[in-house]
N, C-alpha and C positions, 0 to 999 in steps of 0.2 A: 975315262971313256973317250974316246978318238971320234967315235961317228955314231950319232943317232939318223936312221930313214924314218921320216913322218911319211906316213900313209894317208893322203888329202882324200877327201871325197869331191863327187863328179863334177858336180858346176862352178862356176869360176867366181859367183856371188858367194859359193860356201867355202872357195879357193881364200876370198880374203876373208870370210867369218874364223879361218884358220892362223891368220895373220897374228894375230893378238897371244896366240898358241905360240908360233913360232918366233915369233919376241919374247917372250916369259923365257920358253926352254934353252934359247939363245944367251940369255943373262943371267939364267942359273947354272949355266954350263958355257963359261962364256972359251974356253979354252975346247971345246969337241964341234965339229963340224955338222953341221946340219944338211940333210939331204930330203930333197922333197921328192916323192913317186907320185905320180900324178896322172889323170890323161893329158895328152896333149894339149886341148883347148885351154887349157888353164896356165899355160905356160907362160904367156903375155904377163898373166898379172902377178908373179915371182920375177919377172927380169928385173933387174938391179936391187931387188930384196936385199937388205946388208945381213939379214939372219940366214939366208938359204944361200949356200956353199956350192949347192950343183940341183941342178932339176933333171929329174930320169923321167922319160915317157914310161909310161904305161897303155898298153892296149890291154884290150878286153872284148869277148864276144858272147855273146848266151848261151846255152846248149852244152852239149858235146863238143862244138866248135871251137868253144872256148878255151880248151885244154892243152893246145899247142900253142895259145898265147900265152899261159899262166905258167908253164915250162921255158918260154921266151923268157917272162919276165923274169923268174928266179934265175934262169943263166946268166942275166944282163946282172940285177942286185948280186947275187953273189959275190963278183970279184972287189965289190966296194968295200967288201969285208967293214960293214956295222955291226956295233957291237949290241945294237938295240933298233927295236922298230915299234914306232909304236902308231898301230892304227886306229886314228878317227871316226871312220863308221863304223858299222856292225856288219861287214862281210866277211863273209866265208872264205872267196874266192881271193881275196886278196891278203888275208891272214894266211892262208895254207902257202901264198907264194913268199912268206916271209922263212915260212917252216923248211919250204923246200931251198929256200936262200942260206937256209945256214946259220940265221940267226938266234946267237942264243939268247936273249933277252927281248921278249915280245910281249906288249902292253897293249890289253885295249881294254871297251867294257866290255865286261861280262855278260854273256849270253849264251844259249842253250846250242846255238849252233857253231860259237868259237872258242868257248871255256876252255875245251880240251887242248885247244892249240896255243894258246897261252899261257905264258910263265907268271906272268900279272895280271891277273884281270883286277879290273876296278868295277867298283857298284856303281850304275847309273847307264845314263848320263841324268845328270837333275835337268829338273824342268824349269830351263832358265834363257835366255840369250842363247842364240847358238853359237855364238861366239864365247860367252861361257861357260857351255856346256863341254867343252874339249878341257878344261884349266884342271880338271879333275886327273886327267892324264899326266899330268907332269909329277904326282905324286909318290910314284917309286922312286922316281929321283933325286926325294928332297927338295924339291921345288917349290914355289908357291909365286901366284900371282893374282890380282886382279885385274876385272877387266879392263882393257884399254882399245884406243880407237885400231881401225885398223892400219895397216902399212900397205900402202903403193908409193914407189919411187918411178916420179918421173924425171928425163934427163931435161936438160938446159937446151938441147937441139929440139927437141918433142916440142918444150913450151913455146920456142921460138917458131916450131912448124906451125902451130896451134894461132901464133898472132895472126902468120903471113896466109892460113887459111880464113879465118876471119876478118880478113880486110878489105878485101875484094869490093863490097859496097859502101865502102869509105868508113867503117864504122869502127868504134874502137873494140873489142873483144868483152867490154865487160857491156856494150849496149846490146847482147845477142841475148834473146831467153831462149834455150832448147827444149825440146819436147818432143818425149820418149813414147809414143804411145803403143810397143808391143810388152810382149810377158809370154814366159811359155808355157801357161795355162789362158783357155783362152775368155774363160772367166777372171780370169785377174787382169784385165784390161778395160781400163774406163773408153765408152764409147769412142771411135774416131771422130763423130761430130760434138761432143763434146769438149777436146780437146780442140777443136778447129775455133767453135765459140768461144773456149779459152784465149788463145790466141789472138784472137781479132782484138776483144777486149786488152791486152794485156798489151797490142801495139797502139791503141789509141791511146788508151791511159798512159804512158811511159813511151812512147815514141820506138820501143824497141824495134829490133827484126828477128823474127822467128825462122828458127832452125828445127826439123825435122827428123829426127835420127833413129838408128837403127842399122841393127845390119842387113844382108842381103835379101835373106826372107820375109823383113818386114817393109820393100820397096814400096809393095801395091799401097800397103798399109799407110805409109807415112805418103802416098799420095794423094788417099784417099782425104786424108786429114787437108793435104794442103788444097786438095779440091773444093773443098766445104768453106774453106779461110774466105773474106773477102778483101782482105789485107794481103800484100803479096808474101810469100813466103819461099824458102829455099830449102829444098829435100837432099839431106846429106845422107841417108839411110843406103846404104848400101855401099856409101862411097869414101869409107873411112874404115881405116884398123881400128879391133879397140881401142889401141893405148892412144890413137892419134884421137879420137873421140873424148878420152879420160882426157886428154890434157885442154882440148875445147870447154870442156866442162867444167874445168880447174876455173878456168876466168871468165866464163860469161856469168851475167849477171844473175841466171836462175837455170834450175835443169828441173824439168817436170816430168815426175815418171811414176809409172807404174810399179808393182815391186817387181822387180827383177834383178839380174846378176850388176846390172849397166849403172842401177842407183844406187849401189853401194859400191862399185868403184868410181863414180863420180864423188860420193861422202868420202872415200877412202884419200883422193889427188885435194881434198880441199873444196871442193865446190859448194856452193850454195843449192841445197836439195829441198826439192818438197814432194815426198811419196805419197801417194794415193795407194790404198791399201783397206782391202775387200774381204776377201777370203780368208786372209794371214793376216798371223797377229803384230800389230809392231814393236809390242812386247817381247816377242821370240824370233822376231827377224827382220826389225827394225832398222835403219840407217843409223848407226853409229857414228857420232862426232856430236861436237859442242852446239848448247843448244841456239846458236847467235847463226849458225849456218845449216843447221840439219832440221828437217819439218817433216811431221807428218799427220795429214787428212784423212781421218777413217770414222765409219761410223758402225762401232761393232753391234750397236743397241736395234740397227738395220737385219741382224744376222740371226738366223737362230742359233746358230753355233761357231764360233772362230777359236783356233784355227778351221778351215772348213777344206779337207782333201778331193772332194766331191764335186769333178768335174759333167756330171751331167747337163747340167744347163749352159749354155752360151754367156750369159751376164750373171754374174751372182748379185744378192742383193744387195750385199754391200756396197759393193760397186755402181750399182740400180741407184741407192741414197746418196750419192757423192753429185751436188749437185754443181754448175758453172758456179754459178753466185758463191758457195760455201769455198771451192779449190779457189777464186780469186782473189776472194777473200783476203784467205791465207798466203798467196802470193804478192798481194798488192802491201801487205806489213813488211814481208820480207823486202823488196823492191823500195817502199818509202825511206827503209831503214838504209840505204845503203847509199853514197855521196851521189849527188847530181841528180837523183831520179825524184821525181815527186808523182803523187799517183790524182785522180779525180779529187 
């Protein structure tokens, strides 16, 4: 087999839940090229991937509208001539572009609305990890794996942008705690003045300096937070690429976040994480890595039900029980444990 196309799902936190996929199918087939179809935004977190060979955009639109993208894409896939495709979600729309590609060997799970378009379908996905809920797909190939952490490769210029960004107040990169406080649900976001509380406490106790992040749409948000601080702090939200954030994260001494795509490529470059987590489970969409750098703070006994998809309220309760005292807690072990810091 010369070329297998992985068919990613949309966001760039399920971009590396994927990783651990495309490492197994990489080592079981270590002689066929891997090809990742993806949207665009997720393309940051495959750059210098050692498993993925080439990353193809993918666009997509809803409707009827969507029809002359999905004919796009099978033009574009076709000429790559793979000999297999096998898709991660359960869409329709991008299974039929694998059909109209040409592809003869197409793997995904089974379902009522892609069975037909498939040459493989697999049972499931089990109710596991979303990261190993895809391992199941490598099975027509003779494959097998367990799960492992995931893969982001950052380069040696990235790490070095990452120090000469963090210097600027004389400090060394691993004296910075960051602190993530968007999500794109807006129930899976612990207060902004509670993180600012965080914060304050976190530079008294530990002398650190607090960093603010986020991208473009979460500006107001990470000002809001540093509004509330009475510690000074610096708002990098909006003012950083991902990868140049991932590689911030790699060395400062704490990254505090929400669940979102941002804390699991933070766990992904290495960094010390501690997720706050509400809604979702950390069971099934947890931060992956060792447990010496990967934390996480939730109180599901707060929840009537987690996982919880049900965005109607603004706060959920999980999130409502996660109080400062219990997140510092949990930060202030991480922080003692680590050379030179000492906490109250």
């Amino acid at each position: 087999m010369k070329r297998v196309l992985v068919v990613l799902p949309n966001w760039f936190g399920e971009t590396l839940f994927a990783t651990p996929f495309l490492q197994a199918l990489k080592r079981g087939l270590p002689q066929t090229e891997i090809l990742a179809l993806a949207l665009p935004q997720c393309e940051p977190i495959l750059q210098h991937n050692p498993d993925v060979a080439r990353f193809v955009p993918y666009y997509e639109q809803s409707g009827v509208f969507g029809l002359p993208l999905m004919l796009r894409s099978a033009r574009q896939v076709r000429p790559l001539q793979a000999d297999a495709a096998i898709i991660l979600r359960k869409s329709f729309s991008r299974t039929l572009v694998t059909k109209w590609a040409g592809i003869p060997m197409r793997v995904g799970f089974s379902h009522s609305k892609v069975r037909r378009l498939l040459t493989h379908p697999v049972a499931g996905p089990p109710l596991a990890h979303k990261a190993a809920s895809y391992l199941p797909l490598l099975t027509p190939f003779g494959v097998s794996a367990e799960l492992a952490p995931y893969t982001c490769t950052l380069t040696d210029e990235e790490k070095a942008g990452a120090r000469a960004w963090m210097q600027p107040p004389g400090l060394k990169p691993s004296q910075w705690v960051m602190l993530h406080p968007g999500a794109n649900w807006l129930h899976k976001r612990w207060p902004a003045e509670r993180f600012a509380a965080l914060g304050d406490r976190l530079a008294d106790a530990f002398g650190v300096s607090i960093a603010i992040t986020g991208g473009p749409d979460d500006q107001q948000l990470a000002q809001a937070v540093a509004t509330n601080m009475r510690q000074p702090s610096w708002v990098w939200a909006g003012r950083q690429s991902l990868r140049q954030l991932a590689a911030c994260a790699q060395q400062a001494a704490l990254f505090v976040s929400n669940d979102t795509g941002v804390l699991h490529l933070a766990a992904a470059v290495g960094g010390k994480v501690l997720g706050l987590y509400g809604p979702t489970s950390p069971a099934l969409t947890g931060p992956l890595g060792p447990a010496d750098r990967v934390h996480v703070v939730s109180r599901p006994d707060a929840c009537p039900q987690v996982p919880c998809y049900s965005a109607d309220e603004p706060l959920h309760l999980g999130m409502e029980a996660l109080t400062v005292d219990q997140v510092f807690d949990a930060a202030d072990q991480i922080l003692s444990s680590a050379a030179g810091m000492s906490g109250p």
